[in-house]
C-alpha positions in Angstrom: -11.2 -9.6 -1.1 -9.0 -8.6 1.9 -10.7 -6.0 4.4 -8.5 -4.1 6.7 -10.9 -2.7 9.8 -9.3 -1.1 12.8 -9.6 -3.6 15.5 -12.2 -1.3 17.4 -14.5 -1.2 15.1 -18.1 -2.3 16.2 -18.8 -6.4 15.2 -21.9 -5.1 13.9 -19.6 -3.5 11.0 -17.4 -6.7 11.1 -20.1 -8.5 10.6 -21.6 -6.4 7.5 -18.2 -6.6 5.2 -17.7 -10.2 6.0 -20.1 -10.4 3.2 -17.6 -9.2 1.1 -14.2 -10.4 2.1 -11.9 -11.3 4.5 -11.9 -9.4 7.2 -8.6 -8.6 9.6 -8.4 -6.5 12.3 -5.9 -3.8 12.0 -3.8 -2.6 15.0 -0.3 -0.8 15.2 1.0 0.0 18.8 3.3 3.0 20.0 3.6 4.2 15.9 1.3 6.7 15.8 -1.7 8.2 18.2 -4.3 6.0 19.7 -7.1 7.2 18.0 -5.5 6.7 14.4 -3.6 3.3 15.5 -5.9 1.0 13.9 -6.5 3.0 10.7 -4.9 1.0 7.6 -5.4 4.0 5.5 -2.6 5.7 7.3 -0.2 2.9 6.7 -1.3 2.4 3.2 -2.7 3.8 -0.3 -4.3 1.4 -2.5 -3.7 2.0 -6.8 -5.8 0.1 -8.8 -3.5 -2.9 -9.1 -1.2 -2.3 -6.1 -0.6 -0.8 -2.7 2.2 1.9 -1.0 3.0 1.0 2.3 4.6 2.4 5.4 8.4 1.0 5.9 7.0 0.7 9.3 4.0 -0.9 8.5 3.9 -4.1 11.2 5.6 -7.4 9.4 2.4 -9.2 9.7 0.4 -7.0 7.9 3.4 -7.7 5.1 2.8 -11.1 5.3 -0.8 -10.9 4.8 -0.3 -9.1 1.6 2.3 -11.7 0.2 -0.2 -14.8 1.5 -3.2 -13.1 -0.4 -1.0 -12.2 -3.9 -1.5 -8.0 -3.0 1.6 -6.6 -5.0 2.6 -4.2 -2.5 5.7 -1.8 -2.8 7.1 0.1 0.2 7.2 3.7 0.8 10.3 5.1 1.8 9.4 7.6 4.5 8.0 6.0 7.8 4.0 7.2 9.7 4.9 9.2 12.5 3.5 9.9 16.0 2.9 13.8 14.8 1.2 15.1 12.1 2.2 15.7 9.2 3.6 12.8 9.2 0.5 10.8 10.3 -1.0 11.6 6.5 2.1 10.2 4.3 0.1 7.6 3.0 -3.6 8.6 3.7 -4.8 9.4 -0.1 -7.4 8.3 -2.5 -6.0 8.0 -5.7 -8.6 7.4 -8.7 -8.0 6.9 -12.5 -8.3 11.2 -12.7 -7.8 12.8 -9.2 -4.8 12.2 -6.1 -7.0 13.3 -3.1 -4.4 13.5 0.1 
């Protein structure tokens, strides 16, 4: 499993989901706010068998999907610095229920 934590995060948390997966420190610079810019749910929404993602989601971040097999489609409108366009992608989407 892949585990996208923003790059801040304590080590103590690191630590914790390393039990779990593979886990990647998520930063973005100059694309949104500091205090969101290492939140993946803002660049990305996870489906059951896929994820949306920011055009302007960082290439390496791309990459990482293709190198672990994560089908991942892009979303046409890019996160910007002011909301509402910080939230594009932040949802929870569940077999029922789009939360956003």
């Amino acid at each position: 499993m892949l585990i996208l934590i923003d790059e801040r995060a304590p080590e103590m948390a690191r630590r914790n989901l390393e039990e779990f997966g593979k886990v990647v420190g998520f930063s973005t610079n100059g694309l949104v706010y500091d205090a969101i810019s290492g939140h993946p749910d803002i660049f990305i929404t996870q489906f059951a068998d896929f994820i949306v993602s920011a055009p302007n989601l960082p290439e390496a971040y791309k990459t990482l999907f293709k190198k672990h097999n994560i089908s991942a489609l892009e979303g046409k409108l890019p996160v910007r610095v002011k909301y509402p366009e910080t939230a594009r992608y932040n949802a929870v989407i569940t077999q029922n229920y789009f939360y956003s």
